[in-house]
N, CA, C and O atoms as a printed pandas DataFrame, in Angstrom:
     atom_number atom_name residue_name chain_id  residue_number  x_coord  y_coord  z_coord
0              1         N          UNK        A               1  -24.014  -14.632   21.389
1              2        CA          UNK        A               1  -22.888  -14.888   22.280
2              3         C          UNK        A               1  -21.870  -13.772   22.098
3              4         O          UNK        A               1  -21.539  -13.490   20.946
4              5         N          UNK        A               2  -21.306  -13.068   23.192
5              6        CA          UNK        A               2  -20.228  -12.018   23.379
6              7         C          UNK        A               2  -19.194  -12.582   23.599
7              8         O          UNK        A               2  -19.084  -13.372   24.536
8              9         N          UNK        A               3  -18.077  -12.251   22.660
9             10        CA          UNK        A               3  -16.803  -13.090   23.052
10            11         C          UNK        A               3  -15.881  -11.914   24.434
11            12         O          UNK        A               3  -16.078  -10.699   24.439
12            13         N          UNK        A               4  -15.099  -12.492   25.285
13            14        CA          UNK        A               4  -14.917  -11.831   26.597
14            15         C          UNK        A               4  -13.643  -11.248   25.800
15            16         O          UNK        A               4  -13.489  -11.309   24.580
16            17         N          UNK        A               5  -12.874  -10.743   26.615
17            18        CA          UNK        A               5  -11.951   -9.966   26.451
18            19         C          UNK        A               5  -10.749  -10.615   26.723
19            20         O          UNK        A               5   -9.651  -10.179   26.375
20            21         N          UNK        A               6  -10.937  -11.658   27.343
21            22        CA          UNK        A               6   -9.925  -12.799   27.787
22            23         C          UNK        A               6  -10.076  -14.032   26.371
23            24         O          UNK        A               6   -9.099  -14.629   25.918
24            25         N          UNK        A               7  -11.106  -14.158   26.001
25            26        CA          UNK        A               7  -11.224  -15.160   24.648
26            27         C          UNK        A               7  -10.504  -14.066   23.608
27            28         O          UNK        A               7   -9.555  -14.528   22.975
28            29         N          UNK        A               8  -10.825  -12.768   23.380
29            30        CA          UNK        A               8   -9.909  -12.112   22.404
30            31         C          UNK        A               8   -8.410  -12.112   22.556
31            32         O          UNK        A               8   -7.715  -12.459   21.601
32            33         N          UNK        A               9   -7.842  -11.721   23.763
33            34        CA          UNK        A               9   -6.602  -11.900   23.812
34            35         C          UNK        A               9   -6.366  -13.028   23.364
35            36         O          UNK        A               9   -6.614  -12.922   22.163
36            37         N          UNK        A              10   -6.073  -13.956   23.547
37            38        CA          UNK        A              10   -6.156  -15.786   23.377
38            39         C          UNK        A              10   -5.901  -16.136   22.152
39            40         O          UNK        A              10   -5.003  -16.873   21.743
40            41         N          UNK        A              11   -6.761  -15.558   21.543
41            42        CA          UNK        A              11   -7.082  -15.469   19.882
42            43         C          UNK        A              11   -5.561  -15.074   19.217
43            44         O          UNK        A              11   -4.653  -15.765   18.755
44            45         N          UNK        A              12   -5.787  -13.329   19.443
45            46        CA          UNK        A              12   -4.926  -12.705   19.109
46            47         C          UNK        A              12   -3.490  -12.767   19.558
47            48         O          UNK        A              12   -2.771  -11.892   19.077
48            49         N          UNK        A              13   -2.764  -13.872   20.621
49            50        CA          UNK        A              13   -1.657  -14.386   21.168
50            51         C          UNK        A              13   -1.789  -15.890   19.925
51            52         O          UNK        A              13   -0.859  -16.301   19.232
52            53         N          UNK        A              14   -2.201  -16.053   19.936
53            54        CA          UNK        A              14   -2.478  -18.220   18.964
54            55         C          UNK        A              14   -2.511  -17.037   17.687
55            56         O          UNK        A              14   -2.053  -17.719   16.771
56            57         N          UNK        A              15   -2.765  -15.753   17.125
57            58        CA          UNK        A              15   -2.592  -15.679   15.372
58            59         C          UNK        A              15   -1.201  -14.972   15.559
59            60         O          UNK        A              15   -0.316  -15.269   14.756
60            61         N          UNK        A              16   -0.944  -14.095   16.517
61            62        CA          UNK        A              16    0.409  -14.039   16.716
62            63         C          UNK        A              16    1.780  -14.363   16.631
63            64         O          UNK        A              16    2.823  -13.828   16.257
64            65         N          UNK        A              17    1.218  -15.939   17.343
65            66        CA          UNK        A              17    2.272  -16.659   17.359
66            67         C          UNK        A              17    2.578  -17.694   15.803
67            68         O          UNK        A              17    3.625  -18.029   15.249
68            69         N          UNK        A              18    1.329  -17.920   15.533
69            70        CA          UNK        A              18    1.142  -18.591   14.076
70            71         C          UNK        A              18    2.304  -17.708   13.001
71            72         O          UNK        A              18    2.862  -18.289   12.071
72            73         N          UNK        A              19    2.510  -16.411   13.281
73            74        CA          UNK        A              19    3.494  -15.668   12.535
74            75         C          UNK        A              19    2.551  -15.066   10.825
75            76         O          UNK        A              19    1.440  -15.407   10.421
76            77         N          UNK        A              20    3.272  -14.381   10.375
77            78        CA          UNK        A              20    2.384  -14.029    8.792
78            79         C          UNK        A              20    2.051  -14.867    7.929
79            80         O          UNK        A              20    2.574  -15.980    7.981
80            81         N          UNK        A              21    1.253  -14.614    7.074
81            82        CA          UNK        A              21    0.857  -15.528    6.359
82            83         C          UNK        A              21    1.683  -15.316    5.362
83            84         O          UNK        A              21    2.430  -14.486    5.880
84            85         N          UNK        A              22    2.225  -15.541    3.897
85            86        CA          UNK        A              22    3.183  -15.061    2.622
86            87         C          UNK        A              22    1.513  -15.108    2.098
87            88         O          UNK        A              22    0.599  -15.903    2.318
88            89         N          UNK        A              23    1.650  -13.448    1.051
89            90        CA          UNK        A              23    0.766  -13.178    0.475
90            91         C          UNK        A              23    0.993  -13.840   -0.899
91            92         O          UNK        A              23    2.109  -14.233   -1.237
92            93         N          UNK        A              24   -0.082  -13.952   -1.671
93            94        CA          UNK        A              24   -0.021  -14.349   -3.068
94            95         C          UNK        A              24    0.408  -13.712   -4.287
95            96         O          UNK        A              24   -0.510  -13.026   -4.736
96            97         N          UNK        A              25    1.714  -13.665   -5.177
97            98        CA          UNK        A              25    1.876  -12.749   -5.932
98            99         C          UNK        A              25    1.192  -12.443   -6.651
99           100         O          UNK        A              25    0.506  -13.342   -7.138
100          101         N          UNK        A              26    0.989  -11.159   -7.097
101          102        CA          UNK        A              26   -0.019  -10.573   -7.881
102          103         C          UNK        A              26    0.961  -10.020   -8.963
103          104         O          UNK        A              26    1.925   -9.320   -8.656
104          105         N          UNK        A              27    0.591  -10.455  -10.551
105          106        CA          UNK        A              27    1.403   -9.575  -11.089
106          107         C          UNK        A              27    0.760   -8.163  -11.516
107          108         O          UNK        A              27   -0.463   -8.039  -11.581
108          109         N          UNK        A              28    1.764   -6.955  -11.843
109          110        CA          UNK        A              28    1.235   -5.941  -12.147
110          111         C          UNK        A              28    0.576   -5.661  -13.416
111          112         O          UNK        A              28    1.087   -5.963  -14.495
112          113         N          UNK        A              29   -1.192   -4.759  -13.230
113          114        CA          UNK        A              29   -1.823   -4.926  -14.427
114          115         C          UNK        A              29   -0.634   -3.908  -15.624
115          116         O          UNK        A              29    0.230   -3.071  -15.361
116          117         N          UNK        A              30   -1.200   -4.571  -17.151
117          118        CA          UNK        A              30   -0.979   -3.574  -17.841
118          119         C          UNK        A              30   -1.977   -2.668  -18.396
119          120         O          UNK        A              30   -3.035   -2.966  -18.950
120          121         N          UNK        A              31   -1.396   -1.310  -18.124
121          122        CA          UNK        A              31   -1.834   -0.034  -18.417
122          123         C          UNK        A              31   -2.758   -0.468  -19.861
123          124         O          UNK        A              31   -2.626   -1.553  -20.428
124          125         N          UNK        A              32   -3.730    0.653  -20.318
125          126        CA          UNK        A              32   -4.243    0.532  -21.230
126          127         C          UNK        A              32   -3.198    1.437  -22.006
127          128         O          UNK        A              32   -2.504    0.668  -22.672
128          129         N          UNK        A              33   -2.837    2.616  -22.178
129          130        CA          UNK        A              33   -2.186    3.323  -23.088
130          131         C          UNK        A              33   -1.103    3.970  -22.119
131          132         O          UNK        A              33   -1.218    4.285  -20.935
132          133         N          UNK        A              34    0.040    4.077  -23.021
133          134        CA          UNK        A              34    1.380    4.743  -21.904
134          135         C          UNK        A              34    0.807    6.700  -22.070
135          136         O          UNK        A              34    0.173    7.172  -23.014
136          137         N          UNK        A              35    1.228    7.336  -21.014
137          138        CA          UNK        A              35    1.868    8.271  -20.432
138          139         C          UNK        A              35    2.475    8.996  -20.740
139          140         O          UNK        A              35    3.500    8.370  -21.010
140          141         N          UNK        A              36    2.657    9.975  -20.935
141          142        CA          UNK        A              36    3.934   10.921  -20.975
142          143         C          UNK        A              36    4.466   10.683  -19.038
143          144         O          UNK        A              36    4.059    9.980  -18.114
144          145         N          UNK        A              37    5.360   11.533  -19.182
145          146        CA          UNK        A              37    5.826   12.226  -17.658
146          147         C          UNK        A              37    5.610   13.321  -17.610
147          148         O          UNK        A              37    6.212   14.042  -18.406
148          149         N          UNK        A              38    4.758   13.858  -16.759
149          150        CA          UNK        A              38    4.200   14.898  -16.569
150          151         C          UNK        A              38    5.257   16.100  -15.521
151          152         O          UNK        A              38    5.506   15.513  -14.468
152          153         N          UNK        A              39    5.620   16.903  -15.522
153          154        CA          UNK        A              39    6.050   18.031  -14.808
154          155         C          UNK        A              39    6.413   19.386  -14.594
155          156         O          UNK        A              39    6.723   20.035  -15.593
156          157         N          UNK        A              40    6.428   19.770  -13.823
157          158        CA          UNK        A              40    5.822   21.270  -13.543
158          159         C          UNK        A              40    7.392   22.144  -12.868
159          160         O          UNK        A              40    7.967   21.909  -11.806
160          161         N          UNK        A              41    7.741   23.154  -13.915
161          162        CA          UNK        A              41    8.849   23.451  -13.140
162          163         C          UNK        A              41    8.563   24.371  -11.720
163          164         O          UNK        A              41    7.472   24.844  -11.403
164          165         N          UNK        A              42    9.543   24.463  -11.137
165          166        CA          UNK        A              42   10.040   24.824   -9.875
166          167         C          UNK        A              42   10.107   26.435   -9.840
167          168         O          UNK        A              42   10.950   26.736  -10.686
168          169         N          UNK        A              43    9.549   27.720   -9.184
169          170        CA          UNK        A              43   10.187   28.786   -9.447
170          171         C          UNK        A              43   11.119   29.078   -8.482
171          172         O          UNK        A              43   11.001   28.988   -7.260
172          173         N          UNK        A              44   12.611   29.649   -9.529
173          174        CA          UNK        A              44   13.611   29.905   -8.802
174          175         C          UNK        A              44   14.539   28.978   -8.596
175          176         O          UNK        A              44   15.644   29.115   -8.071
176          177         N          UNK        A              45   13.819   27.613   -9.228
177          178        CA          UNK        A              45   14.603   26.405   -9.273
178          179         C          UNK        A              45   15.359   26.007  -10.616
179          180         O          UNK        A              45   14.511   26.221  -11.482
180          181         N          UNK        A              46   16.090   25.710  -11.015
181          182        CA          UNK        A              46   16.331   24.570  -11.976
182          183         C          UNK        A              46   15.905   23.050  -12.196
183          184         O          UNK        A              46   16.257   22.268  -13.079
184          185         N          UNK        A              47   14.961   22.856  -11.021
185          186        CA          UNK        A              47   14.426   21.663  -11.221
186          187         C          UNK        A              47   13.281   21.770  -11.220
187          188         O          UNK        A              47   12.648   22.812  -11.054
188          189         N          UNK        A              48   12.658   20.169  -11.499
189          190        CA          UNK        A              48   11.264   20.768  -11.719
190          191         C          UNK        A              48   10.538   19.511  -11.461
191          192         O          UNK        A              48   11.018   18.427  -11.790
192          193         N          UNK        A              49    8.880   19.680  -10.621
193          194        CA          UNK        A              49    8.244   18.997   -9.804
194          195         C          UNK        A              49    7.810   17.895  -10.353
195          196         O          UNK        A              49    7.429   18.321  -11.444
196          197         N          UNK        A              50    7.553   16.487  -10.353
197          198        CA          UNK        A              50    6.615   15.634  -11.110
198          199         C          UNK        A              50    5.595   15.542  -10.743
199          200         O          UNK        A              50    5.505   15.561   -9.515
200          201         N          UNK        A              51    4.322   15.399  -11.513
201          202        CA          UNK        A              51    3.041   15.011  -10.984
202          203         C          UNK        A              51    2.245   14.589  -11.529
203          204         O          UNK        A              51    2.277   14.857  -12.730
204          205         N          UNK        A              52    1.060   13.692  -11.044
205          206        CA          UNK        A              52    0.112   12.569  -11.817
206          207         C          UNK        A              52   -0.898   13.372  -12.741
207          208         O          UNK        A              52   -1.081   13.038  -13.912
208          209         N          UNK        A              53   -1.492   14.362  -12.199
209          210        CA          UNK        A              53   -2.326   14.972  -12.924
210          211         C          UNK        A              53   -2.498   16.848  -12.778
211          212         O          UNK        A              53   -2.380   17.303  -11.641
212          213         N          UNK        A              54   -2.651   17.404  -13.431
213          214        CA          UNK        A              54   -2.655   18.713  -14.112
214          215         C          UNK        A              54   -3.986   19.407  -14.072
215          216         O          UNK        A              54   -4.124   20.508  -14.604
């Protein structure tokens, strides 16, 4: 069975209107080992770039 293009709209107006769902909190994992802060200066700058990996 092919759903029409008129049954999709329909659909998608009725989840529409239903509004969002509230997602489930997730808490954040913990890391296995901490980090430094990694960063890379700037040339010509006094500041200097951050970044994840090197």
């Amino acid at each position: 069975m092919t759903a029409s293009r008129r049954d999709l709209l329909a659909f998608a107006a009725v989840a529409t209107a239903a509004g969002p769902r509230p997602a489930a909190a997730q808490s954040t994992p913990e890391p296995l080992f901490a980090l430094p802060n990694i960063t890379v200066p700037v040339v010509g700058e006094s500041r200097v770039f951050p970044v994840r990996r090197i």
